[in-house]
C-alpha positions as CSV (number, residue, x, y, z in Angstrom):
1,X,-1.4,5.6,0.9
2,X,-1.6,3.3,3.7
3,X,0.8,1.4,2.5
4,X,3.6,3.6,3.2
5,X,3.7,2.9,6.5
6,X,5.1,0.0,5.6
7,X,8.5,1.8,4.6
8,X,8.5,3.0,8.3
9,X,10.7,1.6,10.6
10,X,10.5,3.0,13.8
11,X,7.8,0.6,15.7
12,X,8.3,-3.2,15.8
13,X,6.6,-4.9,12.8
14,X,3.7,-6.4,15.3
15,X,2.7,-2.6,16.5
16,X,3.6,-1.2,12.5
17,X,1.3,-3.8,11.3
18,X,-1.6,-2.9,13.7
19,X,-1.7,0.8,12.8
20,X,-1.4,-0.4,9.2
21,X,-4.9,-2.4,9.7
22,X,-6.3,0.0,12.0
23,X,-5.9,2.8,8.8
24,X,-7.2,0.2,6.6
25,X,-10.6,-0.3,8.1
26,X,-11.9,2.7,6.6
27,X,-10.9,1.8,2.9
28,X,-12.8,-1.7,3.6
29,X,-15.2,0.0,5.4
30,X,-16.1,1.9,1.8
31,X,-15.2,-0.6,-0.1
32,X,-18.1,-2.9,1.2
33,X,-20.4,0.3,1.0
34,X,-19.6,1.0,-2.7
35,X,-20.4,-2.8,-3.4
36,X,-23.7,-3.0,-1.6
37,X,-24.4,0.4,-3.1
38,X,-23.5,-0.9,-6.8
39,X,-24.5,-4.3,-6.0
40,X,-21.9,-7.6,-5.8
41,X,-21.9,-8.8,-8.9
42,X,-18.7,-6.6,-9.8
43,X,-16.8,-6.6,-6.3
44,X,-14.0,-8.7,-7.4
45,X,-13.3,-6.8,-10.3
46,X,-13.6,-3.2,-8.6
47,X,-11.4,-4.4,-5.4
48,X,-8.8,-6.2,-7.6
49,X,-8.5,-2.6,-9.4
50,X,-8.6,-0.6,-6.0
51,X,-6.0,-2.8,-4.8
52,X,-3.2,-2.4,-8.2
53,X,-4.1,1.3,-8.2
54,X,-3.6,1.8,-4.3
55,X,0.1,-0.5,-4.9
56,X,0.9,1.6,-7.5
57,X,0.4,5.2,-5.7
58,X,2.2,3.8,-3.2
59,X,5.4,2.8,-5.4
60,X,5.4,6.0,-7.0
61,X,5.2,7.8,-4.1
62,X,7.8,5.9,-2.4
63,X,10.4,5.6,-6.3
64,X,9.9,9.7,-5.4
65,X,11.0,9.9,-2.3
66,X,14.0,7.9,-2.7
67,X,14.8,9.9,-5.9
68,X,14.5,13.0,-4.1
69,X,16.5,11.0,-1.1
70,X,19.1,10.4,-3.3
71,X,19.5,13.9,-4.7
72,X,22.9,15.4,-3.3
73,X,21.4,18.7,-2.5
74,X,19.0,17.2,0.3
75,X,21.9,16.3,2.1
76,X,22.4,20.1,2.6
77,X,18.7,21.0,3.8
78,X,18.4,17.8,5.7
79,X,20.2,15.5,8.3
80,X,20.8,11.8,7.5
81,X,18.7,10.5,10.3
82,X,15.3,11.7,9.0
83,X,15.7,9.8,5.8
84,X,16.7,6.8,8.0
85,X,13.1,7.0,9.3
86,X,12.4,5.1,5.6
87,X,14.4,2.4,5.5
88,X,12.0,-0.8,6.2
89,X,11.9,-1.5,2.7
90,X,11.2,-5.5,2.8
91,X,8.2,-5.1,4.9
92,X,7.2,-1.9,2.2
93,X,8.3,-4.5,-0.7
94,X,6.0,-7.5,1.1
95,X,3.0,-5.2,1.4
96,X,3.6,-3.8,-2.0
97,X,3.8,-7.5,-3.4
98,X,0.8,-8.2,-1.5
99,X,-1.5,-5.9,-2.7
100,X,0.0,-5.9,-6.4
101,X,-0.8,-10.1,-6.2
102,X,-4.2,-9.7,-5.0
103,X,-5.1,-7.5,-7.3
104,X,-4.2,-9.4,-10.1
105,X,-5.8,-12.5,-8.9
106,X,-9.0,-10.8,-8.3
107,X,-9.2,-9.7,-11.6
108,X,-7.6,-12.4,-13.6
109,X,-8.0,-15.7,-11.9
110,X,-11.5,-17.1,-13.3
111,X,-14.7,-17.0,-11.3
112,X,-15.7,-20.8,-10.4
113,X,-19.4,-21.4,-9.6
114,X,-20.7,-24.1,-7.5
């Protein structure tokens, strides 16, 4: 769900992109325990599949919130301006991408052994 931040457009990319890593560190943080824990010889695989399942909650989340943005009735409950607060979409869209090609190259591009 970090991701979403991405959508967020109220700091400058440089500060939105520090909080973004900042709220990562746990998720890497647990990510390395769970591979020590299970041993290494599945990271890639479990990472690559963290990774497409963490993109996808984040695009359904976000295909919601612009659904229920685009619903006529919210414009009666809410102003314009806090749906504004979402509109970043090509910095959501890069990390989005980003995570959804990682994860596929983790789990499909073939191991190589020196």
């Amino acid at each position: 769900m970090v991701n979403i931040l991405a959508f967020v457009n109220q700091p400058p990319w440089h500060i939105k992109a520090v909080i973004i890593a900042v709220f990562s560190i746990p998720a890497v943080v647990f990510l390395l325990l769970g591979a020590f824990f299970r041993g290494f010889s599945h990271t890639r695989r479990n990472v690559g599949i963290v990774l497409l399942s963490a993109s996808a909650l984040s695009a359904l989340a976000m295909l919601s919130f612009f659904c229920v943005w685009a619903s006529p009735d919210m414009a009666r409950y809410f102003s314009a301006d806090i749906f504004h607060c979402f509109s970043d979409t090509v910095s959501g869209i890069v990390c989005l991408s980003l995570y959804v090609l990682i994860g596929f190259g983790l789990l499909f591009i073939p191991h190589q052994s020196a």
